[in-house]
N, CA, C and O atoms as a GROMACS GRO file, in nm:
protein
  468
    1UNK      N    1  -0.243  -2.628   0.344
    1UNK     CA    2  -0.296  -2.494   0.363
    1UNK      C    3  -0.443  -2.508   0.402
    1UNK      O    4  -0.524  -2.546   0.316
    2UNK      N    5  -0.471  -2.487   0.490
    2UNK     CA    6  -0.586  -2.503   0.561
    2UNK      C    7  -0.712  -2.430   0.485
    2UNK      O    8  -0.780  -2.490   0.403
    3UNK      N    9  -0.738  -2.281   0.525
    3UNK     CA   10  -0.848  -2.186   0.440
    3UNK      C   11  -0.743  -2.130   0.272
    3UNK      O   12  -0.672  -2.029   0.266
    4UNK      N   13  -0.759  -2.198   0.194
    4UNK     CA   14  -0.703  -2.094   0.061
    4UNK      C   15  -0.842  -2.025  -0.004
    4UNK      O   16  -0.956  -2.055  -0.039
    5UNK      N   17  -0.763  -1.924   0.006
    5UNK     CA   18  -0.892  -1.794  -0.070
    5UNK      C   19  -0.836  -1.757  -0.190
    5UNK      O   20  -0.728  -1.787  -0.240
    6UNK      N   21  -0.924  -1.687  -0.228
    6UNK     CA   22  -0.870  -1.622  -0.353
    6UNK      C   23  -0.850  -1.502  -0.325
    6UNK      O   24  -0.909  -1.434  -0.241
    7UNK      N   25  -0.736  -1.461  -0.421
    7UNK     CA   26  -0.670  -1.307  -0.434
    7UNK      C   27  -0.639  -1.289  -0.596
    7UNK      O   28  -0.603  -1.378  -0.672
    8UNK      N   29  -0.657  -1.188  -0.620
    8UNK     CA   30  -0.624  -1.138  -0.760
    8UNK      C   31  -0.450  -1.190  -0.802
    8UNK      O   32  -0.352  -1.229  -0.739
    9UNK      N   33  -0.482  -1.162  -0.946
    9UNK     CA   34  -0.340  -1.180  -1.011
    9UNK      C   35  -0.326  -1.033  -1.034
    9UNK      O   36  -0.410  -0.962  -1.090
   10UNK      N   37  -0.160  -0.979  -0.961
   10UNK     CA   38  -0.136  -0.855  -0.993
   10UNK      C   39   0.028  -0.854  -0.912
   10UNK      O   40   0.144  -0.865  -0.953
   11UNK      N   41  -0.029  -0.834  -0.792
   11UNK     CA   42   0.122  -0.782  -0.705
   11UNK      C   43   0.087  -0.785  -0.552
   11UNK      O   44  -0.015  -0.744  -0.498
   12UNK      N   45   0.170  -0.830  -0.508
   12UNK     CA   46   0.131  -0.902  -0.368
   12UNK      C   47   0.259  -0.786  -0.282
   12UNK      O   48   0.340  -0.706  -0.330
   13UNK      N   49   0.226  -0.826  -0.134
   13UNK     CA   50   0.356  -0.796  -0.024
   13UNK      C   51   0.302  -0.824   0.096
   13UNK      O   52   0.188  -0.807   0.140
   14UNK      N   53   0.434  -0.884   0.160
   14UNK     CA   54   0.379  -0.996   0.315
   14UNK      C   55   0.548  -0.995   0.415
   14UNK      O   56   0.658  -0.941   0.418
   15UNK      N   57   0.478  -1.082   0.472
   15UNK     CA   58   0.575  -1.124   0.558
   15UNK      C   59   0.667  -1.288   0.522
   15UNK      O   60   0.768  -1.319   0.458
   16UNK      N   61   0.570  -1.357   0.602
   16UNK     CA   62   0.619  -1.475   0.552
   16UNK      C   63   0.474  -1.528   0.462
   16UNK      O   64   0.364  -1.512   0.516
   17UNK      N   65   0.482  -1.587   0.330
   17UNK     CA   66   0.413  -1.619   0.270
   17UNK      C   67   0.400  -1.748   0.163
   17UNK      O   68   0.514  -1.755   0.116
   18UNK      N   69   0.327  -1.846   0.105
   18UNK     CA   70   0.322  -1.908   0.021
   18UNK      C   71   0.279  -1.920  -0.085
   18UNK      O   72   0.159  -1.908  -0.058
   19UNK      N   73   0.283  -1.937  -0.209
   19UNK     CA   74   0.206  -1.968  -0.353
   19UNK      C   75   0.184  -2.066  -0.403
   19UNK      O   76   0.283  -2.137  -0.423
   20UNK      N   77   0.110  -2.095  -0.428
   20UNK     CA   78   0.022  -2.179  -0.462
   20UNK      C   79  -0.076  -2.196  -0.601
   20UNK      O   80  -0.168  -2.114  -0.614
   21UNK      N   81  -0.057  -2.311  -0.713
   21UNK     CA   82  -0.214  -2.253  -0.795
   21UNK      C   83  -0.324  -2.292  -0.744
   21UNK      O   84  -0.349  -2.382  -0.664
   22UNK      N   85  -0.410  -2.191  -0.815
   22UNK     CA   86  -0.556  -2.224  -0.734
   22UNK      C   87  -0.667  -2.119  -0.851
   22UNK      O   88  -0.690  -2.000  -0.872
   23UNK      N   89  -0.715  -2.276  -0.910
   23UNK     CA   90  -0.837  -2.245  -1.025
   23UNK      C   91  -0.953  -2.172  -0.960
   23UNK      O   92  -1.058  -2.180  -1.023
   24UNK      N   93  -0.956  -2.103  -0.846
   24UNK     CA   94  -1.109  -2.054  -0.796
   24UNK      C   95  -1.095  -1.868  -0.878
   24UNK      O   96  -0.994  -1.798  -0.885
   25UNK      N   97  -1.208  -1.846  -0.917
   25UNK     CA   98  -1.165  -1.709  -0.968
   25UNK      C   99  -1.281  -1.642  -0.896
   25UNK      O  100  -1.326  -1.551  -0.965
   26UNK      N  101  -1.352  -1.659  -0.762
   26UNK     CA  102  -1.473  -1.611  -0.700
   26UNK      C  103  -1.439  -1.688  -0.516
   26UNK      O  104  -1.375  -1.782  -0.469
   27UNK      N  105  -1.511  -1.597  -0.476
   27UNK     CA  106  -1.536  -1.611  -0.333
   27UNK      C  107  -1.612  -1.711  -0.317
   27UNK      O  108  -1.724  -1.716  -0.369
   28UNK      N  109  -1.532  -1.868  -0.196
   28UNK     CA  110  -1.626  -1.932  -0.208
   28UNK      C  111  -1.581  -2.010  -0.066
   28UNK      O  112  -1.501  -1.954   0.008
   29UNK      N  113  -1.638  -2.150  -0.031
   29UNK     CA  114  -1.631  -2.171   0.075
   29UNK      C  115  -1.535  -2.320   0.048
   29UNK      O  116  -1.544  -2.397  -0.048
   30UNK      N  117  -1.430  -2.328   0.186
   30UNK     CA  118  -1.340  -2.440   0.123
   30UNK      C  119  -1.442  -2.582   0.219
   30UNK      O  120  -1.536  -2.559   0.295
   31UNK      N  121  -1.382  -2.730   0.183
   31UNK     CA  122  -1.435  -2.783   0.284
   31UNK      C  123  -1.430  -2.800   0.388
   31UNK      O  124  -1.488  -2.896   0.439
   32UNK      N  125  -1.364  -2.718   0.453
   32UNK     CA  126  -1.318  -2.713   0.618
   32UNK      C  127  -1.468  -2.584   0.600
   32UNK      O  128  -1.577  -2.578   0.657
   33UNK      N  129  -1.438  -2.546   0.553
   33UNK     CA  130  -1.579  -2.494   0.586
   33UNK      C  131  -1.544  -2.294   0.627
   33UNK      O  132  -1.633  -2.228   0.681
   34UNK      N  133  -1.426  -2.238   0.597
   34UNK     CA  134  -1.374  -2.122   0.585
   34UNK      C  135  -1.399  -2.108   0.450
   34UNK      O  136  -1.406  -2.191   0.359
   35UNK      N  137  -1.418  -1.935   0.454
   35UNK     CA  138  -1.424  -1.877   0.345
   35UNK      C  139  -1.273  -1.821   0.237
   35UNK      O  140  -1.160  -1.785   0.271
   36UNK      N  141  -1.343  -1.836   0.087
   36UNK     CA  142  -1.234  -1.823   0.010
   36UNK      C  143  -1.271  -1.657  -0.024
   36UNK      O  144  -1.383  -1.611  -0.044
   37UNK      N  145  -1.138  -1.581  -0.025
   37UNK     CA  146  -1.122  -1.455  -0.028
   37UNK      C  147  -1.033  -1.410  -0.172
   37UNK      O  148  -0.926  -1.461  -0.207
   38UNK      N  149  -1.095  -1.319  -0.233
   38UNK     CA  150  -1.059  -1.312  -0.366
   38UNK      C  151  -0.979  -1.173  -0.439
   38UNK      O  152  -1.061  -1.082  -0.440
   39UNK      N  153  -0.872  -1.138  -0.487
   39UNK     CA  154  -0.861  -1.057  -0.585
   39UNK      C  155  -0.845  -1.051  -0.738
   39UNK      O  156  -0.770  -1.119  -0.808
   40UNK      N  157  -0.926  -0.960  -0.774
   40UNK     CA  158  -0.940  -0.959  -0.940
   40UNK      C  159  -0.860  -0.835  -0.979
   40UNK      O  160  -0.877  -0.721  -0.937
   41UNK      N  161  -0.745  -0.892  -1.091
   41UNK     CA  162  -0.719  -0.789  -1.182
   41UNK      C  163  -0.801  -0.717  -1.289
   41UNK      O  164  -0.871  -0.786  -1.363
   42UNK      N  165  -0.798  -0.605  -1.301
   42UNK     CA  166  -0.901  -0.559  -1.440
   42UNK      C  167  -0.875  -0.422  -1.442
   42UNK      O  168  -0.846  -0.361  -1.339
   43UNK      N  169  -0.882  -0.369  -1.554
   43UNK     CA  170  -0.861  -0.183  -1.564
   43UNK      C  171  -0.705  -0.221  -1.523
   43UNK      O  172  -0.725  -0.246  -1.405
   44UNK      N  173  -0.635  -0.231  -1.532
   44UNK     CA  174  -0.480  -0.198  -1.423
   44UNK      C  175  -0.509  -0.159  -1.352
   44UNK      O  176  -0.492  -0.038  -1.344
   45UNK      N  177  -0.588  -0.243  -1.224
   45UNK     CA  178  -0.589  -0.182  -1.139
   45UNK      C  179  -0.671  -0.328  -1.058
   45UNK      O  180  -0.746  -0.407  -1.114
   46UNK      N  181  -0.627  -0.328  -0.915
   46UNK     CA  182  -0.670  -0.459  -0.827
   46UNK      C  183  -0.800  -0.427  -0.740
   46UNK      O  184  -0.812  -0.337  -0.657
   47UNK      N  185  -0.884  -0.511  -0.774
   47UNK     CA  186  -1.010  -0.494  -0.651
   47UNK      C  187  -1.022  -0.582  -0.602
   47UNK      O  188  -1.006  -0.679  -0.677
   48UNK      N  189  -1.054  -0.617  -0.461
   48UNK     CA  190  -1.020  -0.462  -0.415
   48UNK      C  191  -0.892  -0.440  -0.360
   48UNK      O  192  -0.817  -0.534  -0.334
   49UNK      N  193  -0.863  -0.327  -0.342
   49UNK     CA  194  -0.714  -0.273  -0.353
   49UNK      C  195  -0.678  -0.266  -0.217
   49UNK      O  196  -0.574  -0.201  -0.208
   50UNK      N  197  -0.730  -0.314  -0.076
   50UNK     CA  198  -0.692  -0.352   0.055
   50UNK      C  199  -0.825  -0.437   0.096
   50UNK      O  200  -0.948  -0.442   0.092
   51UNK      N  201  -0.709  -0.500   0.138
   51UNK     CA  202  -0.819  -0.669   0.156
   51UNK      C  203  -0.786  -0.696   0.313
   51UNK      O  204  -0.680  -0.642   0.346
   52UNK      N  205  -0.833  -0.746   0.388
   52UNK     CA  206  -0.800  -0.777   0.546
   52UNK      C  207  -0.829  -0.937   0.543
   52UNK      O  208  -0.938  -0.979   0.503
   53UNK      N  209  -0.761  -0.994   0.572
   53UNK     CA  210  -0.787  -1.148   0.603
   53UNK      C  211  -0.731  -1.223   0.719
   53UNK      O  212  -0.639  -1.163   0.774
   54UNK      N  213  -0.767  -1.354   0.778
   54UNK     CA  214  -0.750  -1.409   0.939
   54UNK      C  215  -0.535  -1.466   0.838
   54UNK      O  216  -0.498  -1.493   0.724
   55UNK      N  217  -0.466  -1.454   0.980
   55UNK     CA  218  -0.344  -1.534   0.922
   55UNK      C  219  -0.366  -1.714   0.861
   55UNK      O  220  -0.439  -1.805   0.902
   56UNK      N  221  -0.289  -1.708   0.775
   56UNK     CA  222  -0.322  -1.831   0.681
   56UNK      C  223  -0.429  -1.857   0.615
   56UNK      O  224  -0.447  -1.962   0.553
   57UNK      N  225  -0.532  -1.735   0.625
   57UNK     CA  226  -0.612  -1.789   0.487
   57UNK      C  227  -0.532  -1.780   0.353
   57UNK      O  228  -0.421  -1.727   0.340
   58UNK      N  229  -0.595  -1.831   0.267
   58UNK     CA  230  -0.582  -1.829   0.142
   58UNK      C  231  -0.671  -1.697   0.045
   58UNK      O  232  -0.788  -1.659   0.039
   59UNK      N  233  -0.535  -1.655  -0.026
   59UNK     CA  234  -0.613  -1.572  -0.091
   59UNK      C  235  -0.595  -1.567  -0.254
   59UNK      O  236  -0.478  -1.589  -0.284
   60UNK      N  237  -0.687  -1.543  -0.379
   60UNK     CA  238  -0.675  -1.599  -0.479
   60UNK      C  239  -0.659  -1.469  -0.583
   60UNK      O  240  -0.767  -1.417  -0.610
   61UNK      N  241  -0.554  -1.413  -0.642
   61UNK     CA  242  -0.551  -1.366  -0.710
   61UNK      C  243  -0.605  -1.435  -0.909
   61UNK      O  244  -0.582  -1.537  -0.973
   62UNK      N  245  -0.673  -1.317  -0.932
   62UNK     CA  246  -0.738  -1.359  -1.084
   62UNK      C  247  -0.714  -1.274  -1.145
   62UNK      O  248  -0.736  -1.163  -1.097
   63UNK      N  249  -0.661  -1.282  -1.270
   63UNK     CA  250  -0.564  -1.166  -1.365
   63UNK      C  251  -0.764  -1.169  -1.491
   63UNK      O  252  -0.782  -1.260  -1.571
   64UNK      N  253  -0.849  -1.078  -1.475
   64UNK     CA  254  -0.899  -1.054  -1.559
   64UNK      C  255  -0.882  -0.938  -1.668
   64UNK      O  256  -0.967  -0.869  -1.725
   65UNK      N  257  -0.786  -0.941  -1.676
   65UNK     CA  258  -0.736  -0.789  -1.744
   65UNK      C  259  -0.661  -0.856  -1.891
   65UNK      O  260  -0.629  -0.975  -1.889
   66UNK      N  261  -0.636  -0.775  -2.009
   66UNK     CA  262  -0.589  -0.825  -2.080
   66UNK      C  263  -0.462  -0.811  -2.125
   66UNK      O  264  -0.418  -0.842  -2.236
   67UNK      N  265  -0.388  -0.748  -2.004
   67UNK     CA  266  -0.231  -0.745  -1.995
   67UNK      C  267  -0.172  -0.870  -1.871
   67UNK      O  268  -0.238  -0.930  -1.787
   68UNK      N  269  -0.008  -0.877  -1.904
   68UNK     CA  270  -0.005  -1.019  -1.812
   68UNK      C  271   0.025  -0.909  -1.652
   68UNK      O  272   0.078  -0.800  -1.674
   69UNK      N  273  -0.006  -0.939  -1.523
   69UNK     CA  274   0.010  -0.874  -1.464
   69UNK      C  275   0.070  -0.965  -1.330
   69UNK      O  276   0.059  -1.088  -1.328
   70UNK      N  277   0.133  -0.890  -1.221
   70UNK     CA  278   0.201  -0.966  -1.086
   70UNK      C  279   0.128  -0.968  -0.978
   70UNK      O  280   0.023  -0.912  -1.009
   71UNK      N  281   0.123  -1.008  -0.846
   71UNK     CA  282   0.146  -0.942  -0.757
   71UNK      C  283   0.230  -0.964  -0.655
   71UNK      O  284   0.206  -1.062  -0.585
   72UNK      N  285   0.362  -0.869  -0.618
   72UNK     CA  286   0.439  -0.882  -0.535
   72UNK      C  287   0.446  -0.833  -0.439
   72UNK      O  288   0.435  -0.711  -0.433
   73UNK      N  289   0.470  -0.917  -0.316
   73UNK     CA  290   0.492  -0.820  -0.240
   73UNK      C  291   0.621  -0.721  -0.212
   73UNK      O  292   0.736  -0.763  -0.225
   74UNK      N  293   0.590  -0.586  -0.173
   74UNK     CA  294   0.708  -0.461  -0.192
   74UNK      C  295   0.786  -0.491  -0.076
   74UNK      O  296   0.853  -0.395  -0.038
   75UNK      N  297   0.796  -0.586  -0.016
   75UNK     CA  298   0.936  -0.660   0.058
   75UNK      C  299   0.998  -0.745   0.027
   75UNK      O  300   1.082  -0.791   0.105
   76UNK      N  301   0.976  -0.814  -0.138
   76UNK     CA  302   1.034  -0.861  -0.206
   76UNK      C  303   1.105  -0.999  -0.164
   76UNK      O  304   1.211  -1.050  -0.199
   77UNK      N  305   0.987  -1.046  -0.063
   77UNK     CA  306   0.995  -1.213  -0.039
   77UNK      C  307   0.835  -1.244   0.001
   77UNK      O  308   0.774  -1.301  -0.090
   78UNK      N  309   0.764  -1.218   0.109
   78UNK     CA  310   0.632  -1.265   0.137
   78UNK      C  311   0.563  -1.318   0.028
   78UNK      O  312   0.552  -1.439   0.008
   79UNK      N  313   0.524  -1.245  -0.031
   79UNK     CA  314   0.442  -1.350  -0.174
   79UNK      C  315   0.506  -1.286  -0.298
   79UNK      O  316   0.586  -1.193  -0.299
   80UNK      N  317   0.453  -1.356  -0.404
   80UNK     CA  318   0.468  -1.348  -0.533
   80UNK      C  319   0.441  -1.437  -0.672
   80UNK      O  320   0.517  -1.504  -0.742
   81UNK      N  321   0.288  -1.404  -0.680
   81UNK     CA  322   0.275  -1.471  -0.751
   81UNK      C  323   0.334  -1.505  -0.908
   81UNK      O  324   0.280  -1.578  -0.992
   82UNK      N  325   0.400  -1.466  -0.914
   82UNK     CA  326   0.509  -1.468  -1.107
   82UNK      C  327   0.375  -1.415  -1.187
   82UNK      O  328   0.259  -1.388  -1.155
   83UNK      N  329   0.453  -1.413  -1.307
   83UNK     CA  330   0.362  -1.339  -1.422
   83UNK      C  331   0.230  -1.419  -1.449
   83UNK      O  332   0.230  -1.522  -1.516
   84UNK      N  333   0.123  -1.364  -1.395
   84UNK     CA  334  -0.033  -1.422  -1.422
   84UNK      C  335  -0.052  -1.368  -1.582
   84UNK      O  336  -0.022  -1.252  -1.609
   85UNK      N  337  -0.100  -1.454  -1.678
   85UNK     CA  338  -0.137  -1.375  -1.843
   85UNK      C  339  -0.296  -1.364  -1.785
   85UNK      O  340  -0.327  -1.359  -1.666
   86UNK      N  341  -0.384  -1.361  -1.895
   86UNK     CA  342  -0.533  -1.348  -1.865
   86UNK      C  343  -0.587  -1.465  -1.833
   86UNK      O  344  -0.569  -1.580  -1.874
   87UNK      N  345  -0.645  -1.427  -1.769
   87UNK     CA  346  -0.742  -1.581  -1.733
   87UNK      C  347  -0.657  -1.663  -1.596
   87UNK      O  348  -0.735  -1.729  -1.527
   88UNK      N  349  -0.571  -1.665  -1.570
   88UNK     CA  350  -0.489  -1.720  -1.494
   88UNK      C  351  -0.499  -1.665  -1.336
   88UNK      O  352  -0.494  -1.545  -1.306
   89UNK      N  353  -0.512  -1.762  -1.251
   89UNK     CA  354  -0.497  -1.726  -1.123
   89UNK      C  355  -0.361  -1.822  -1.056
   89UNK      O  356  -0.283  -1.907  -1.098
   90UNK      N  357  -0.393  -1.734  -0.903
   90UNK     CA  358  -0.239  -1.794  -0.814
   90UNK      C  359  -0.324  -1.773  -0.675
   90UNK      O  360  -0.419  -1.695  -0.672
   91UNK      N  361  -0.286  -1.840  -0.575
   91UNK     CA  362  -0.336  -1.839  -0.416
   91UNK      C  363  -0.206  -1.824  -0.358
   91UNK      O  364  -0.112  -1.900  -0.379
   92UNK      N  365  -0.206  -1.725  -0.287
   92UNK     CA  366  -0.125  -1.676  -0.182
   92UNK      C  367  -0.184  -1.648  -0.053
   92UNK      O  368  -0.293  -1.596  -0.033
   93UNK      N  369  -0.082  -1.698   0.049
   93UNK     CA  370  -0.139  -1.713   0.193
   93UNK      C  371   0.003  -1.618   0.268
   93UNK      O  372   0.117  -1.593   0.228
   94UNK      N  373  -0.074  -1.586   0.394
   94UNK     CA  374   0.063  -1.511   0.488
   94UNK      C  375   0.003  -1.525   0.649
   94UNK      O  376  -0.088  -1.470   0.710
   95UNK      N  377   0.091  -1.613   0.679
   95UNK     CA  378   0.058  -1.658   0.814
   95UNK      C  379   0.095  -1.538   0.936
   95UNK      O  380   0.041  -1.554   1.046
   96UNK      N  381   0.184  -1.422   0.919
   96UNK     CA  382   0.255  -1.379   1.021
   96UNK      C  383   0.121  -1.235   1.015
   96UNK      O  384   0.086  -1.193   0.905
   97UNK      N  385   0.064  -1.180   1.136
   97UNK     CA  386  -0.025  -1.073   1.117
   97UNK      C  387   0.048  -0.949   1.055
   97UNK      O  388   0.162  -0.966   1.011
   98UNK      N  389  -0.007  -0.829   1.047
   98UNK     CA  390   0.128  -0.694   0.987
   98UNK      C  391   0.016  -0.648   0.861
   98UNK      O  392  -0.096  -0.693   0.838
   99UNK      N  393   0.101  -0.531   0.783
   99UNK     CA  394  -0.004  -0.535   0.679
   99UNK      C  395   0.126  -0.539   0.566
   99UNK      O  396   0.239  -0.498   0.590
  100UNK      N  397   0.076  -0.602   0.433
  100UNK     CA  398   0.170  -0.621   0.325
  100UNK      C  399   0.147  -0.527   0.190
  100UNK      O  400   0.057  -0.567   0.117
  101UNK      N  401   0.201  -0.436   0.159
  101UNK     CA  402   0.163  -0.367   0.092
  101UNK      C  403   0.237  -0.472  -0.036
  101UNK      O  404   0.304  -0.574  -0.020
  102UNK      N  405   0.201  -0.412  -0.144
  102UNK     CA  406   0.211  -0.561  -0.303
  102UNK      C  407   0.193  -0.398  -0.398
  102UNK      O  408   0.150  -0.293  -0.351
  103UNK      N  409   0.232  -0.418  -0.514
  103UNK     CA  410   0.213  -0.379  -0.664
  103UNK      C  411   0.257  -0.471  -0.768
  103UNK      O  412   0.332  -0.567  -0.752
  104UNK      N  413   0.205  -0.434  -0.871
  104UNK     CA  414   0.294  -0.538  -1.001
  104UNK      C  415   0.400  -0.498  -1.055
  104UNK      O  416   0.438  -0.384  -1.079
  105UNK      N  417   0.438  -0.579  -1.070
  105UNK     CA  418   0.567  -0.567  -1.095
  105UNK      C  419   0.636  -0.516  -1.276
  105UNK      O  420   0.741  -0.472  -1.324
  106UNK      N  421   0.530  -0.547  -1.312
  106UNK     CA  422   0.545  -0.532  -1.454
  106UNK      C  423   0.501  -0.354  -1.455
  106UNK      O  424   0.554  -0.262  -1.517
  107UNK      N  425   0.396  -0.355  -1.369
  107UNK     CA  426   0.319  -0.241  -1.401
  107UNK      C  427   0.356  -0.162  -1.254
  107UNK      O  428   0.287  -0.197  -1.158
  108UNK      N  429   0.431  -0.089  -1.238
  108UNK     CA  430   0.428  -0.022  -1.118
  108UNK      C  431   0.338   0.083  -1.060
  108UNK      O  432   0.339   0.118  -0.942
  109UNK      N  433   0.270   0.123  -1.140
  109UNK     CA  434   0.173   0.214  -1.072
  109UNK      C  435   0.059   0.128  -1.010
  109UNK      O  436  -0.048   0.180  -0.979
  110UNK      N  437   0.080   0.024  -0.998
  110UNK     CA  438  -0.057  -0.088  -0.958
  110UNK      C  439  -0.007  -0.069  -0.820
  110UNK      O  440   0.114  -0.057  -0.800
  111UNK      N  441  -0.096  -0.066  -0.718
  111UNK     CA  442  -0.069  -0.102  -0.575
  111UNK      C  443  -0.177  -0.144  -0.500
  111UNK      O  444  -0.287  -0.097  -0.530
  112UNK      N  445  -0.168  -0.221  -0.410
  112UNK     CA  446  -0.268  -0.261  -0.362
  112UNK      C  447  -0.212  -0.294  -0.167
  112UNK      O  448  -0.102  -0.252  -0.130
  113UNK      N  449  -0.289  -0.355  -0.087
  113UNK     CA  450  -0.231  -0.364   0.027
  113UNK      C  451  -0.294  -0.472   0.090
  113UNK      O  452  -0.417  -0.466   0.103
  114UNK      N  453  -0.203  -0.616   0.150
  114UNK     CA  454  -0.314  -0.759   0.210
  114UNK      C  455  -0.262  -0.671   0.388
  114UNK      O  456  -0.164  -0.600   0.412
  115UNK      N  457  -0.374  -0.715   0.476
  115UNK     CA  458  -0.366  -0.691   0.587
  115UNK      C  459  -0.407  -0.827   0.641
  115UNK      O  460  -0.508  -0.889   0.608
  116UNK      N  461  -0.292  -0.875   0.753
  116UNK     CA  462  -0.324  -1.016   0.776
  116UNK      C  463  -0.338  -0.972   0.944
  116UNK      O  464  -0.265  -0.893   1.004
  117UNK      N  465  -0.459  -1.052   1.002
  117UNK     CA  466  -0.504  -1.000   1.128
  117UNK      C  467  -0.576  -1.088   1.170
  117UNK      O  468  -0.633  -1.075   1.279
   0.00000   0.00000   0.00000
């Protein structure tokens, strides 16, 4: 995986996608020299809650919240990171452009949306 970013732990949705762990819980730079792109769980609720990223970056979900939370995507294959508890992150990438709308799965009123472009 070339650029992995970070994306929150919560609830993802894509096209075609991968998971991955990935200890980064902040925006940062990989050594190829692309940027890492991040989502944080907290409040029940994902920030930020539409994210735009290049196809195949990496993105790092971080569950800072103190419930365990998902994020899937609502096409129910592109990503999915499984149950994040606190403290726990996951990197998910989606190579195909489109936009992926995601919620958690545990928690359905969570929604959020990756736009790959």
């Amino acid at each position: 995986m070339g650029a992995t970013a970070a994306l929150i732990a919560g609830c993802g949705g894509g096209d075609s996608a991968s998971a991955t762990a990935q200890p980064s819980h902040s925006s940062s730079s990989s050594a190829s020299g692309q940027s890492s792109t991040g989502v944080t769980i907290k409040g029940f609720k994902f920030m930020p809650s539409a994210l735009t990223v290049q196809p195949g970056a990496g993105v790092t979900v971080t569950n800072d919240d103190g419930a365990p939370h998902t994020v899937t995507a609502d096409d129910g294959h592109s990503f999915d990171t499984g149950t994040l508890s606190q403290g726990s992150s996951k990197a998910i990438s989606v190579s195909k452009p489109g936009t992926y709308p995601y919620h958690c799965s545990i928690h359905p009123f969570m929604h959020g949306t990756l736009t790959v472009k």
